[in-house]
N, C-alpha and C positions, 0 to 999 in steps of 0.2 A: 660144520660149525653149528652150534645149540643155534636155536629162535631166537631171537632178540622179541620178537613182534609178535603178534598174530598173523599177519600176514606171508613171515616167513613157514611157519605150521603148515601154511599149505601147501608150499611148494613142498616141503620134507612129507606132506603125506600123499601126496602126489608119485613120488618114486615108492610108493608103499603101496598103494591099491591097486586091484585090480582097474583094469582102463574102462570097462559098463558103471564099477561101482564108483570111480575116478565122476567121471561124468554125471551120471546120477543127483551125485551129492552137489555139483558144484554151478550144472545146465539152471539155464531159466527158459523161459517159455521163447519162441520164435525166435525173433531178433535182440533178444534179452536186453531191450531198451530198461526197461524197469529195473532189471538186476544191477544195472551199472548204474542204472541214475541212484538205488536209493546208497549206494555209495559216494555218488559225486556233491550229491546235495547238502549231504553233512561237512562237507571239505568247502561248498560255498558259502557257510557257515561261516562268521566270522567270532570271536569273542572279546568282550570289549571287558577287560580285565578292571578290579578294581586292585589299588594300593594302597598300603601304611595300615594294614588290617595285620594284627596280632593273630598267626596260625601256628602258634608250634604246638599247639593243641588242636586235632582233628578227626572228625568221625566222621565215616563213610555210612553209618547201618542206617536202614528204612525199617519200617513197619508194614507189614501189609496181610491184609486180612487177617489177621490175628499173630504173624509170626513176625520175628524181630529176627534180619539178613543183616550179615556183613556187610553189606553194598546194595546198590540200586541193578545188580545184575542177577537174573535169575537163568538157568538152562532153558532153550526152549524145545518145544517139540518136537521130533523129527523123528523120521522113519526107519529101521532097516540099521539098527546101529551094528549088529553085528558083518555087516560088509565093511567095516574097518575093524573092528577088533573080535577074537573069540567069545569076552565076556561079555560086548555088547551093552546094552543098558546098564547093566548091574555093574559095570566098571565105571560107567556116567556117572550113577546115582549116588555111589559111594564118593566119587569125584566133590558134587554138590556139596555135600555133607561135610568131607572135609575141609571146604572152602565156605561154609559157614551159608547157604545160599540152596535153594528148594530147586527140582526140577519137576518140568512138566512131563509125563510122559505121552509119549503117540500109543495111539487104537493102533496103530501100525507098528509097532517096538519088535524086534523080535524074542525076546524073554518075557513071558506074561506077568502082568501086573503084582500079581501076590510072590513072583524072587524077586522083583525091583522092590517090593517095599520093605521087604524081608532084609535087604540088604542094605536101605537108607539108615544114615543117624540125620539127616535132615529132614523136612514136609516134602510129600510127595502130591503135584496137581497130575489130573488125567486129562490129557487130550481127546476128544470126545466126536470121530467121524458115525452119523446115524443110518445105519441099515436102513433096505428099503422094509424088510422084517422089525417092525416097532418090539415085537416081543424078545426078538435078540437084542436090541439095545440095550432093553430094560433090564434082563439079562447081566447082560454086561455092567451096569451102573449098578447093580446089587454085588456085583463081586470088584469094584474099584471100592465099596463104600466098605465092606466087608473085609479087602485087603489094606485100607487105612487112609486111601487118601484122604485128603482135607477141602479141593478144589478140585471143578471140570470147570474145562474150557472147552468150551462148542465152537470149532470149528466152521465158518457160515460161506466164506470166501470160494469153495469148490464142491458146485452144484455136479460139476462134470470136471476133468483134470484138461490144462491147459495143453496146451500142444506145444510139448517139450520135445524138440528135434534133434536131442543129443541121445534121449532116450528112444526116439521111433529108430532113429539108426542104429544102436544097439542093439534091438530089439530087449530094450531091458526087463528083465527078470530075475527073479533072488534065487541064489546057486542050489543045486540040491542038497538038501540037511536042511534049509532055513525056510521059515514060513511068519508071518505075523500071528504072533503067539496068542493076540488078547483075543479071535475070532471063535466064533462058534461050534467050529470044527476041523477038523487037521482037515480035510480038500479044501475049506472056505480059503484056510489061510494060506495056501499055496499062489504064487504070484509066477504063473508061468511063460514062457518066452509064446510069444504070438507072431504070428506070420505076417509081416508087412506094418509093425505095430508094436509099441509099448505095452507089455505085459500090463504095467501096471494101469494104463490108462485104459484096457481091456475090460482088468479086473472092479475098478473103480467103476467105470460105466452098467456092470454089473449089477455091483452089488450094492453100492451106496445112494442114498433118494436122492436125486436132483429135483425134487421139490419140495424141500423145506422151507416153512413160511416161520413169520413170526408167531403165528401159534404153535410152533413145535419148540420156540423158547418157553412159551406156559407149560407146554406137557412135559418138556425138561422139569422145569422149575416144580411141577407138580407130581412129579416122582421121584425126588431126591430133595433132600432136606439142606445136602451143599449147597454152598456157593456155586453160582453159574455166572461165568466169565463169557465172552462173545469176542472169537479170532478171528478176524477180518474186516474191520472196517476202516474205512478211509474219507466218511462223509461225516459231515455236523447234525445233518439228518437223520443219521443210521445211527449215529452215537446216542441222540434225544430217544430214539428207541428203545434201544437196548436200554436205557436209565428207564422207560416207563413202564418195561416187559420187567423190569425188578433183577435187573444184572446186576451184579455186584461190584462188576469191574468189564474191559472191556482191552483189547488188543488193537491199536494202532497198525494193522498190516496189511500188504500186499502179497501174504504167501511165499517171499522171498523172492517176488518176481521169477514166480512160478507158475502163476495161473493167469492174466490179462496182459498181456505186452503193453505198456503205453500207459499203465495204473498209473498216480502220481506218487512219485519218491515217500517213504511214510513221514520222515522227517518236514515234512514241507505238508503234510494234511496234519502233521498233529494240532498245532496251534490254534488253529479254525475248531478243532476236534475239542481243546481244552477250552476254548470260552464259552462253546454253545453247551459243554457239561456246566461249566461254572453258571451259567445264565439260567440250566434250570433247576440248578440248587444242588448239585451233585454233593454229597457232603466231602469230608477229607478222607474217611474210610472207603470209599469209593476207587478202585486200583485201575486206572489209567495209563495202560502199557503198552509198549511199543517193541516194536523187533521190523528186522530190514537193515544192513548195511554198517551194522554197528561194530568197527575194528578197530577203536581207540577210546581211550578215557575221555580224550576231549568230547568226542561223539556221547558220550554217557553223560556229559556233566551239559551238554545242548542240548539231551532229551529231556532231562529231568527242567533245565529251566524253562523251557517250552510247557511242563505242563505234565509230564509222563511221572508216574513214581515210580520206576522201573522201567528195563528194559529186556530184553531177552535173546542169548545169541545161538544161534542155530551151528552154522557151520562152522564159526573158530573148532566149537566144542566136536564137532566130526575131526576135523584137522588135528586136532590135540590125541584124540583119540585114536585114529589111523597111526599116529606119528608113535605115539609112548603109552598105548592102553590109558590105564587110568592117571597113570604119571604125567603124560600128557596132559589129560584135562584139568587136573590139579594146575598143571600149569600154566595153562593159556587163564583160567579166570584169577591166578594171582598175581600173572602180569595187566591183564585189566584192571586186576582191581588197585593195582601197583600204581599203573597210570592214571585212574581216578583220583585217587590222593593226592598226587601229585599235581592234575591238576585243578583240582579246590584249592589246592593251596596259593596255587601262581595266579588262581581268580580271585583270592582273598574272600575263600567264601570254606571255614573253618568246619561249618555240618551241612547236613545235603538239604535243610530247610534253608540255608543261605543262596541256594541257588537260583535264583529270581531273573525274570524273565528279561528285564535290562541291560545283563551280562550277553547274551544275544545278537548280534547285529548281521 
């Protein structure tokens, strides 16, 4: 039978992948307390609907950082697209585009930045992991700016990779043919099978600094003339931050309950997250984003009243895509955005600036 849901994507892509890349995509760190809370949290969510509100007239589109989206959903980063489908990113990006709505790409993608942009009719962000090698970054950040992006987002949540136990059992690694296309050298991007060990947690402990501070958000900021976004936080404090170091926006996340077992659900640090930005004058241009957990419109229409202008989904968008290439993905973000609509409308709240934090409870 077709999806009805997102939910069900994943079981249809489930009998489609390989069982490392199965896992992979779907493990959270240890006892994946985190992975399952930032789903259950959104569900102890309640919404306290309004009525006799006039909607047969409804918009779903946001603004943000300069582009006007169909919806409050953006693709989010993720690694390795090609372990579900051939075309990989460029099947995503195209995906985005035609569902009116921008994707992030991963440092980790496996088709390099310049065919994903090559292939967008929407904005294209980069995800942005920093070598212990500064001069390869920067490297790097001259051919995302070069091949068009518009946004990075810096990554800050994984100094080291969490200890994901679905992956030390696999001993996961990307099949021969595939490498992470954005690195510096065909051996860099090789992610190979290790002995007693996740490839990639091998490769990661490697290559990438586990001591980034917040002055390496300045020398971001002072080598590129983009917007710098910050993927990982979950404190009011780390948020004040990131507005002082001159972020432009920032990511509500746990890494998909990836990297710290025990993190708290994101939907449940947002709200702390959005007053202590409002208190220090964040303005409205300021993009306040979230991802973790998010597999229904209701979910989307409790971020954005919470405080988020956006959100971003990770693994529907693998699901979608293991399942039917780009067709897939086309279709998991039109049934989201299906159920968005649907419900603003049952909240009696007509455009996503009616979404206000009293609908909540």
């Amino acid at each position: 039978m077709e999806p009805v849901n997102l939910s069900e994507f994943k079981a249809l892509a489930r009998t489609k992948m390989a069982a490392m890349a199965y896992d992979y995509y779907a493990g959270g760190a240890d006892d994946e307390l985190t992975l399952n809370d930032n789903r259950a949290a959104f569900e102890r969510l309640k919404l306290a609907y309004r009525v006799l509100v006039d909607v047969r007239s409804r918009d779903t589109s946001v603004h943000l950082l300069g582009h006007r989206l169909s919806s409050p959903v953006i693709v989010a980063p993720t690694a390795f697209h090609q372990l579900a489908d051939e075309q990989g990113e460029v099947a995503t990006v195209r995906a985005a585009g035609s569902a009116g709505t921008l994707m992030v790409l991963s440092t980790l993608s496996n088709r390099p930045v310049e065919e994903v942009t090559r292939a967008a009719t929407g904005p294209v962000w980069f995800q942005l992991y920093v070598y212990r090698d500064r001069g390869s970054s920067e490297a790097l950040i001259r051919r995302v700016e070069a091949a068009g992006c518009t946004a990075i987002m810096l990554t800050v949540d994984a100094p080291i990779l969490g200890h994901r136990e679905q992956d030390v059992r696999n001993r996961f690694h990307l099949p021969e043919g595939l490498a992470a296309a954005n690195l510096y050298g065909d051996e860099e991007g090789k992610v190979a099978r290790r002995a007693g060990d996740s490839g990639l947690a091998a490769w990661v402990g490697e290559t990438l600094d586990p001591g980034l501070t917040w002055k390496d958000v300045e020398w971001l900021r002072g080598v590129t003339d983009l917007p710098v976004l910050i993927k990982g936080i979950v404190r009011p404090d780390d948020a004040a931050r990131a507005l002082e170091h001159g972020a432009s926006g920032l990511v509500v996340s746990n890494h998909g309950g990836r990297q710290l077992d025990t993190a708290p659900a994101t939907i449940e640090a947002l709200p702390a997250i959005a007053e202590e930005l409002e208190l220090r004058g964040a303005g409205d241009d300021f993009a306040l984003l979230l991802d973790g957990g998010v597999r229904r419109g209701t979910d989307v229409v409790k971020a954005v009243a919470l405080g988020a202008k956006a959100v971003l989904i990770g693994r529907p968008v693998l699901w979608g895509l293991a399942a039917e290439g780009q067709r897939g993905v086309e279709t998991v973000l039109a049934m989201l955005n299906a159920e968005i609509d649907t419900a603003m409308a049952l909240c009696g709240a007509p455009t996503v600036v009616e979404l206000s934090r009293d609908l909540v409870i």
